[in-house]
C-alpha positions as CSV (number, residue, x, y, z in Angstrom):
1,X,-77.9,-57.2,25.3
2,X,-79.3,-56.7,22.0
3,X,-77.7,-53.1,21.7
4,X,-74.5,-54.2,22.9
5,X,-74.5,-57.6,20.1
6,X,-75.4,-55.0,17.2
7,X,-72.6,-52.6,18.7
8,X,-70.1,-55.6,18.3
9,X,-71.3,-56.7,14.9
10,X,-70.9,-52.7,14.0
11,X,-67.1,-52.4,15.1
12,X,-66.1,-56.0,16.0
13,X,-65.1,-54.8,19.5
14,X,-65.3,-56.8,22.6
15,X,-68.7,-57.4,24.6
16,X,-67.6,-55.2,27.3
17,X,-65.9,-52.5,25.3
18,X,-69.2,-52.6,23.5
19,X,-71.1,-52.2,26.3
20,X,-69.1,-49.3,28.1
21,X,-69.4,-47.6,24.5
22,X,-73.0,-47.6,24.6
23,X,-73.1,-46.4,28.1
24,X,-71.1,-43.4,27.8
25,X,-73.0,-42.5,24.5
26,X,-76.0,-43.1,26.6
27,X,-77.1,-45.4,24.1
28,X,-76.3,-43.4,20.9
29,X,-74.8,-45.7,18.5
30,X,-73.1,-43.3,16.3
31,X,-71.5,-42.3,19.7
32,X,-70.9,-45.3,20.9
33,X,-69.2,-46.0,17.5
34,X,-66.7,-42.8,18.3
35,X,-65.9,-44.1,21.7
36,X,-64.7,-47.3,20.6
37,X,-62.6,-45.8,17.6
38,X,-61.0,-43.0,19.9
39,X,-59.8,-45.9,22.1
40,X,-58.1,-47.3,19.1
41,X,-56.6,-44.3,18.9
42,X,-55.2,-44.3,22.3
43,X,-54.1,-48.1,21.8
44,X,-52.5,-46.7,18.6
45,X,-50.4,-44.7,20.4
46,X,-49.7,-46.7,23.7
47,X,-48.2,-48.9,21.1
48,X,-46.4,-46.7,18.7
49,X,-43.0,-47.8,19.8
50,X,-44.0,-51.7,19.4
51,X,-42.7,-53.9,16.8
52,X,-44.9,-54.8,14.5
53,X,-43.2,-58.1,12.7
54,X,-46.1,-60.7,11.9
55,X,-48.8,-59.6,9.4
56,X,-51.1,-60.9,6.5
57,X,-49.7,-60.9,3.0
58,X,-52.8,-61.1,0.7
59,X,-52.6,-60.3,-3.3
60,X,-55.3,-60.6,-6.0
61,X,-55.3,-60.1,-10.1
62,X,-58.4,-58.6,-12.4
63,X,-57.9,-58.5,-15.8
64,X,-54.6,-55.6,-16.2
65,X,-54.1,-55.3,-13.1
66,X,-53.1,-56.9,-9.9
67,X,-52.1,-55.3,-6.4
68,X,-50.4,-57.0,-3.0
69,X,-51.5,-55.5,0.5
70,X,-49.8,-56.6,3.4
71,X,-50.9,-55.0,6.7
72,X,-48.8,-55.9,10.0
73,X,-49.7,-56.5,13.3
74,X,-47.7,-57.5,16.8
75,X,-48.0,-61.4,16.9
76,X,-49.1,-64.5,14.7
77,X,-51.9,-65.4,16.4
78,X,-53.6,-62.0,15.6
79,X,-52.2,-62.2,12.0
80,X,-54.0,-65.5,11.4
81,X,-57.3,-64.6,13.1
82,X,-60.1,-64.4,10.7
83,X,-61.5,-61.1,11.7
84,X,-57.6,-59.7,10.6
85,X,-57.3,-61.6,7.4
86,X,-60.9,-60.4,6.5
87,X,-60.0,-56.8,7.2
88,X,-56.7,-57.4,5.1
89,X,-59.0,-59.0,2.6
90,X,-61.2,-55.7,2.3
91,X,-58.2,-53.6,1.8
92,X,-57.2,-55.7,-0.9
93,X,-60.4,-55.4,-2.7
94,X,-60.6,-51.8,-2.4
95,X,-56.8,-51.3,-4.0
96,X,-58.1,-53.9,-7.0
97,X,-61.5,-52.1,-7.2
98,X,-60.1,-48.4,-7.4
99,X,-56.2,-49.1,-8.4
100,X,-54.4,-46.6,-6.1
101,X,-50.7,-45.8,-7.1
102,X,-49.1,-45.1,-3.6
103,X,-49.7,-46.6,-0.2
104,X,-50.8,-43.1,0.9
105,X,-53.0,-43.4,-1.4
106,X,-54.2,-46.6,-0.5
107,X,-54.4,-45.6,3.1
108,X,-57.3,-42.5,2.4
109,X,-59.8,-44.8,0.4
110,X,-63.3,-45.7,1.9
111,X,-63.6,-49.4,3.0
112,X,-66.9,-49.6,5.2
113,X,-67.5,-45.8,5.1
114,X,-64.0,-45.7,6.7
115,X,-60.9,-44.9,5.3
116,X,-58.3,-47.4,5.2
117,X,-56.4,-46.2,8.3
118,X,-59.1,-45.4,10.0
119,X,-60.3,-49.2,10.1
120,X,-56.9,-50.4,11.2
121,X,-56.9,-48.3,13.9
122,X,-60.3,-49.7,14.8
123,X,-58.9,-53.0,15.3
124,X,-56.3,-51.8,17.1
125,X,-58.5,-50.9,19.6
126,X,-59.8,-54.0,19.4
127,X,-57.4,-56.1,19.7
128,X,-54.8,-53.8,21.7
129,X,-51.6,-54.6,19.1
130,X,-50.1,-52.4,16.8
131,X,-50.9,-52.3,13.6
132,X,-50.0,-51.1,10.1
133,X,-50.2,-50.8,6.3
134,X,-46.8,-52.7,5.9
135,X,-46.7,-52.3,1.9
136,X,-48.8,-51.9,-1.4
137,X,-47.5,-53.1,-4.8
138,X,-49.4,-52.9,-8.4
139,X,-49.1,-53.6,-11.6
140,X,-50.6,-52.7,-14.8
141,X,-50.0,-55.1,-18.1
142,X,-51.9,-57.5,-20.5
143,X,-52.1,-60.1,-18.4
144,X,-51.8,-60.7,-14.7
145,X,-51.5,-63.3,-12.1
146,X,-51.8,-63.5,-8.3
147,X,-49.7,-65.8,-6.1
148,X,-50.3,-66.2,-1.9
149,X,-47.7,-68.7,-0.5
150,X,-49.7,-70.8,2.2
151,X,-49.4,-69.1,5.4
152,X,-50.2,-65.3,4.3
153,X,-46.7,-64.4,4.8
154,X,-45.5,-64.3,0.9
155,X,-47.2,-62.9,-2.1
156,X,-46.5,-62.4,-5.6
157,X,-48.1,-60.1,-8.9
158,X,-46.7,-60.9,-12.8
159,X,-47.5,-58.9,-15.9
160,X,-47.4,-60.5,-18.7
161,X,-47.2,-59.0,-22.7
162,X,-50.0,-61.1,-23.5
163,X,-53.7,-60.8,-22.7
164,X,-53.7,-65.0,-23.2
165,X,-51.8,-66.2,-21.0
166,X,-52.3,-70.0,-19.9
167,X,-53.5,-70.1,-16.3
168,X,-50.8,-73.0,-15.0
169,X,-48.3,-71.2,-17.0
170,X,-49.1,-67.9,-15.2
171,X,-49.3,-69.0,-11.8
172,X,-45.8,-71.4,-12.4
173,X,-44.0,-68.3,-13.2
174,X,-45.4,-66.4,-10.0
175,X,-44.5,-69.5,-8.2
176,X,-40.7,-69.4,-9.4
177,X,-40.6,-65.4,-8.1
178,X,-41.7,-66.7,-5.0
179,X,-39.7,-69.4,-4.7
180,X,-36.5,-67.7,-6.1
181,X,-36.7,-64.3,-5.2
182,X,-35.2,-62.5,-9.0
183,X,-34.0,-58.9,-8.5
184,X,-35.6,-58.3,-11.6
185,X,-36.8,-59.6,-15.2
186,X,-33.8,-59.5,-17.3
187,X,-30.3,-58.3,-17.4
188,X,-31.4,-55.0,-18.9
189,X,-33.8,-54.2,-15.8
190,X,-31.0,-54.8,-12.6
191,X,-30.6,-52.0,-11.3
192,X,-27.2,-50.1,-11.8
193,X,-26.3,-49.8,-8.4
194,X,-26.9,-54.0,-8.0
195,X,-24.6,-54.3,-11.0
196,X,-21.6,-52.0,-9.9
197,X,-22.0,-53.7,-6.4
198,X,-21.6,-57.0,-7.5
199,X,-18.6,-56.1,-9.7
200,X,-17.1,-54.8,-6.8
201,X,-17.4,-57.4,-4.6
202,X,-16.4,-59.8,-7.6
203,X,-12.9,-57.9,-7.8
204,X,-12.8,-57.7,-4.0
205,X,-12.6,-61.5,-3.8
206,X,-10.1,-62.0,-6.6
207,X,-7.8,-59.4,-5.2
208,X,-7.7,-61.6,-2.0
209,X,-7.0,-64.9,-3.8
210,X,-4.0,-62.6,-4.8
211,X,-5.4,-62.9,-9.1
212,X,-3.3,-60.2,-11.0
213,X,-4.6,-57.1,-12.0
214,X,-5.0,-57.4,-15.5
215,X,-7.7,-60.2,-15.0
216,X,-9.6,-58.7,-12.5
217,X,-12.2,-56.9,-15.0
218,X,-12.5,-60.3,-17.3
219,X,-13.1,-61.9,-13.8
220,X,-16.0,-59.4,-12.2
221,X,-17.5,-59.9,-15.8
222,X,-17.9,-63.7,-15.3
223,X,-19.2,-63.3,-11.7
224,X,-21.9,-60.8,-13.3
225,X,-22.9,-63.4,-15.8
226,X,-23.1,-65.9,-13.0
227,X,-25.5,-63.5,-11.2
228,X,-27.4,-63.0,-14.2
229,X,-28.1,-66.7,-14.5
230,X,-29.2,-66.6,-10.4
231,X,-31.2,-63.5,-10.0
232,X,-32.9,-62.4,-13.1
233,X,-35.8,-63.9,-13.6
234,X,-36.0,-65.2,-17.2
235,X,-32.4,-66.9,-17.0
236,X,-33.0,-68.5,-13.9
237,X,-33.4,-72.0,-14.3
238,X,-37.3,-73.1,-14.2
239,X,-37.9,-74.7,-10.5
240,X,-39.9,-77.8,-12.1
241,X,-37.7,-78.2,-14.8
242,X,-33.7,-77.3,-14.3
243,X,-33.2,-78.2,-17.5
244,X,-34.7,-75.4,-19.3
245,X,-34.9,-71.4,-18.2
246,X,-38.0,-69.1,-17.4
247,X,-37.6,-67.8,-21.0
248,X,-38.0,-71.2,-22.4
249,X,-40.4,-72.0,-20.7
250,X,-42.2,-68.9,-21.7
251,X,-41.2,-69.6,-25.5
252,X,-42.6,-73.2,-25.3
253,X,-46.2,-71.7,-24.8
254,X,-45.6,-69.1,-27.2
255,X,-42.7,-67.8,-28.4
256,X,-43.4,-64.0,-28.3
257,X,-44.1,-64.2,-24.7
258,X,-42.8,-63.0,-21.9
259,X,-42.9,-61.2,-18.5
260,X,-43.2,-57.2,-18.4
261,X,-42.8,-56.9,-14.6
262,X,-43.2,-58.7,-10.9
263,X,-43.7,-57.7,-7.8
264,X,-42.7,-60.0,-4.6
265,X,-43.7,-59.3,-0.7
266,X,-42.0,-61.7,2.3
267,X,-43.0,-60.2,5.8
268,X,-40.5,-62.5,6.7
269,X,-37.7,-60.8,4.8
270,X,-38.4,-57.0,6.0
């Protein structure tokens, strides 16, 4: 019993698993350990063509730089267990501590004296659901802040120009990505394929309310400006205060500062 508890506290398998382990490793633990990780293995790919939709969203700053990791699993009740969310935690720690660039990259570092993959297919075995690194998003600046919407399902990451930056004035801006989702920072940053779209949908609708030609350009323009106000993020109107912007809000605290880039992960939204 002993051997099988110290097994468990080893992989976080199940008594049972952890007992068949040792038996068929005839009581080699490095074995034993083998065993249970091939089984996630085969779980992995029992369940390859499973949906993995629920998850953990986790996301931490230090100093210049800040990272999300969201890892997915089958169903809620495994993606709030503490085992998961500690795993997810360790993941997150090892992205802030060594400040990979790619999720492949991500996936291949040492958590545990595993690799990243390697210890979510070991609680796949464990558990018996699919899982998977579901994203990874960093960012490098002056200044950056960490935002996790109760629940673990939404997380956000903000550079700021700044290495100063006043810790409620930080977090209220990672709160308004959250809240309001921006496509980007300013109207220089939306993407040229976002702006062509909206113009075309813009002149799409005015065609329809049967506006003449001549006005349909002057009339895309205004809906762009109208989407400028909505979705980028320093003309959006600030969530505790309507009556002033992100940027003024920014310029209150000091008026060279401003945001240099977000990041923003919903599980619920892929």
């Amino acid at each position: 019993m002993a051997d099988i508890q110290h097994l468990r506290k080893m992989t976080g398998a199940g008594m049972m698993d952890c007992k068949n382990a040792l038996n068929e490793a005839e009581n080699d633990f490095e074995k034993a350990i083998e065993i249970i990780r091939k089984k996630g293995l085969a779980v992995a790919a029992k369940r390859e063509d499973r949906e993995a939709a629920e998850g953990c969203v986790l996301a931490a700053a230090h100093h210049n730089f800040a990272a999300i990791v969201a890892v997915k699993c089958e169903t809620d009740f495994v993606a709030k267990g503490e085992d998961f969310i500690a795993m997810v935690k360790k993941i997150l720690n090892a992205a802030l501590k060594n400040q990979p660039q790619t999720a492949e990259e991500l996936n291949e570092l040492s958590v545990d004296g595993r690799k990243v993959h390697e210890l979510i297919t070991d609680r796949i075995g464990i558990t018996g659901e699919k899982m998977e690194l579901g994203a990874y998003e960093h960012l490098n600046a002056s200044a950056t802040v960490a935002y996790i919407h109760p629940g673990n399902k939404l997380a956000t990451i903000v550079g700021f120009n700044q290495a100063n930056v006043d810790a409620q004035v930080a977090k209220d801006v990672a709160m308004q990505i959250a809240a309001m989702n921006p496509v980007s920072v300013d109207i220089d940053s939306v993407p040229a394929e976002i702006v062509e779209k909206e113009k075309k949908i813009a002149r799409e609708k005015a065609i329809e309310q049967g506006k003449p030609e001549a006005i349909l350009d002057r009339i895309a323009e205004g809906a762009l400006v109208k989407y400028y106000k909505d979705f980028t993020l320093l003309m959006q109107d600030f969530v505790k205060d309507p009556k002033i912007t992100i940027a003024d809000y920014l310029k209150k605290q000091n008026k060279d500062l401003t945001v240099t880039g977000f990041k923003r992960i919903n599980l619920n939204m892929e």
